[in-house]
N, C-alpha and C positions, 0 to 999 in steps of 0.2 A: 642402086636400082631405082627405075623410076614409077615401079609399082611396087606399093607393099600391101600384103595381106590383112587379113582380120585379125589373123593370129598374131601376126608379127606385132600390130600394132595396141593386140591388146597385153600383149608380152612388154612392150613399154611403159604400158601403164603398171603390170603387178613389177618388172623391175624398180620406178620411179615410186612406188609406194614401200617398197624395201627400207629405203632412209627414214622413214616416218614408223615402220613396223621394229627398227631397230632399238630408235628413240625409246618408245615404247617399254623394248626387253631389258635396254640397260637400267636407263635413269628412271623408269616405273611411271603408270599414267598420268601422276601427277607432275612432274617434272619433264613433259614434254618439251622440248624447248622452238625456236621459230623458225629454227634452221631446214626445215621441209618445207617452207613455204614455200620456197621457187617452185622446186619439184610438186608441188600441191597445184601449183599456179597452172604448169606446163601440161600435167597430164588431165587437168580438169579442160584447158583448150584443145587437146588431142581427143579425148574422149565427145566434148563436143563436135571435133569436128569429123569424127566418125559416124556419130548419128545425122547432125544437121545435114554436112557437105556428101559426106562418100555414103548415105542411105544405110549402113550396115547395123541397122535396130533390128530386134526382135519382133518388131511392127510390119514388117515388111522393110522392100528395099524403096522408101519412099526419101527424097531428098527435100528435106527441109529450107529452104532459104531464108534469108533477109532482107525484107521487100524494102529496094532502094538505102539499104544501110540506116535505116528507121529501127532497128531490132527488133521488130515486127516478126514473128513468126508466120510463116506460110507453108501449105501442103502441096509440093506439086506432083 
C-alpha cells in the first residue's frame, strides 16, 4: 500500500523496539548487547520522519523540513 497510517507506523516502531525490550528480559540491563542498533537506527529515522516529513506530532499537523539539505530545521 502506498499510504500508511499513524497507527501502522507507529506499530513499527513498538515492533522494532521488541528486539531491544527482549535483550533487556533475557540477558539483564547490563548485558545489553549492540545487536538493536540497526533497529534503533531504522525506527529512530521513521519516527523522525513522521514528525518532520508526514506532520503527524502532537503539535499539530505541521511539516517540518530541511532547508536545502543544511539540517536546518524549519516550520512551514
Amino acid at each position: 500500500p502506498t499510504l500508511i497510517s499513524r497507527q501502522q507506523l507507529f506499530a513499527r516502531i513498538v515492533g522494532g523496539l521488541g528486539g531491544r525490550a527482549a535483550e533487556e528480559i533475557i540477558f539483564g540491563d547490563s548485558e545489553v548487547t549492540t545487536g538493536a542498533a540497526g533497529d534503533l537506527q531504522q525506527i529512530t529515522g521513521l519516527a523522525k520522519q513522521m514528525v518532520v516529513t508526514f506532520g503527524m506530532s502532537d503539535i499539530g499537523p505541521w511539516s517540518l523540513m530541511d532547508a536545502a539539505q543544511s539540517g536546518d530545521v524549519i516550520m512551514r
